[in-house]
C-alpha positions, 0 to 999 in steps of 0.5 A: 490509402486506407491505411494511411488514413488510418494511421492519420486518424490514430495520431491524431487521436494520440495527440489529442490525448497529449494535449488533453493531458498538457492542459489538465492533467489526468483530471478529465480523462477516463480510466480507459484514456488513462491505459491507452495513453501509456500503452501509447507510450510503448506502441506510438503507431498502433491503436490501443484502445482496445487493449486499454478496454481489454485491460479494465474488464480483465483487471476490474480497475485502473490500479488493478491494471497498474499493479498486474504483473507483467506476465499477465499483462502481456496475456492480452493480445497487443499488450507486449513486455515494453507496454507492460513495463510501462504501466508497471513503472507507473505503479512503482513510480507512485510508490516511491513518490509517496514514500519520499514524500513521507519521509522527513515529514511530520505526516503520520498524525492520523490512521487516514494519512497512514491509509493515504500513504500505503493503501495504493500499494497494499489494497489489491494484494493476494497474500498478507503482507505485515509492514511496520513504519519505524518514526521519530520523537516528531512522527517523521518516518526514519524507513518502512520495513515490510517485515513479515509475508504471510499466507491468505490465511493470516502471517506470523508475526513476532514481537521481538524480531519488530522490537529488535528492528526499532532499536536498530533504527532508533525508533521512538515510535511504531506504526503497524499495517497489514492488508486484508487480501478478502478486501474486509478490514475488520480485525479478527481475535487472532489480529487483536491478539497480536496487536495487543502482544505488540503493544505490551512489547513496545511498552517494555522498551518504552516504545510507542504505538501510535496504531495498527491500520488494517487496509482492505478494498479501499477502506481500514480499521485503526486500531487507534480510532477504535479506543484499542491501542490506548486501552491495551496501554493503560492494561500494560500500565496495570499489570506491570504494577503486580509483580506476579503479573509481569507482562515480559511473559508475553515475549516469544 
């Protein structure tokens, strides 16, 4: 009987959530409601809320959770595979959404809508990873291309393999991201360096760069809100008027 009254109890609760989620969406639920109600989805029987509570504390967050692997999400007892993969299609779901919506669209008109665009799925990452959006005359997104992988000490990143990829997409113009796994967006030498190596580059095939966006816990640095990609520009623009300064020496 206890039992019983048990799973009436936990039903119900799961129902509430349902229509919780019917009349506002996700805007007044907790990030714990949030969990539990998509391990609900999985275990339509089981309380799972302390799961859900489980998942935040060892995660730290709700995309920290959504963005685990599942090998350690079934780490916690109660979580199984079929939970797991419920909360990591979310993740995964998200991403493509975004990417849909951005393309054909005039969207990348400022480092925040590039931040808005990637930060969901670049923020937690452990290890660098240096992505490069490939747009049109209009600054519609033609692909983006996750081009290097890097170590957590920085990646190697060449200038002739990008250019190469933006002739083949017929590119007009290029965005750079990469993340900082220590969550700090701030640009060391190393990332000035290359940025500027990247500009000079795209200069030669008459490429813009719109910027380069650093992505860190939830923040970014733009390169071009900092002034660096116009003056990296304008120093192109002056070394290729001397002949003995040919900036097609930066080439790898």
């Amino acid at each position: 009987m206890e039992k019983e009254d048990w799973q009436k109890k936990g039903q119900g609760h799961r129902q509430r959530l349902r229509e919780k989620f019917l009349e506002g969406g996700l805007d007044r639920f907790s990030d714990e409601e949030v969990v539990e109600f998509l391990l609900s989805l999985g275990t339509p029987r089981k309380d799972v809320k302390p799961q859900a509570r489980e998942a935040l504390k060892r995660f730290g967050s709700l995309s920290n959770v959504l963005s685990a692997p599942i090998a350690k999400l079934t780490e916690i007892k109660g979580i199984g595979e079929k939970n797991a993969a419920y909360l990591n299609l979310v993740h995964q779901v998200a991403g493509r959404y975004l990417r849909d919506r951005a393309k054909g669209q005039q969207f990348f008109n400022s480092s925040k809508t590039v931040f808005e665009f990637l930060f969901h799925s670049m923020r937690d990452l452990k290890r660098e990873i240096f992505k490069v959006l490939f747009l049109n005359r209009k600054n519609e997104l033609i692909a983006d291309e996750d081009v290097f992988l890097g170590s957590l000490s920085g990646s190697a990143v060449y200038p002739r393999e990008i250019l190469s990829l933006a002739l083949e997409h017929k590119a007009a113009g290029l965005v750079f991201v990469h993340n900082h796994p220590s969550g700090d967006p701030s640009p060391s030498a190393q990332d000035k360096r290359m940025t500027r190596d990247l500009v000079w580059a795209s200069q030669l095939l008459m490429i813009q760069v719109l910027d380069h966006v650093i992505i860190g816990r939830n923040t970014y640095y733009s390169f071009a809100d900092d002034g660096l990609i116009a003056r990296f520009t304008k120093e192109f623009e002056r070394l290729s008027q001397k002949p003995t300064d040919s900036p097609a020496q930066i080439l790898p």
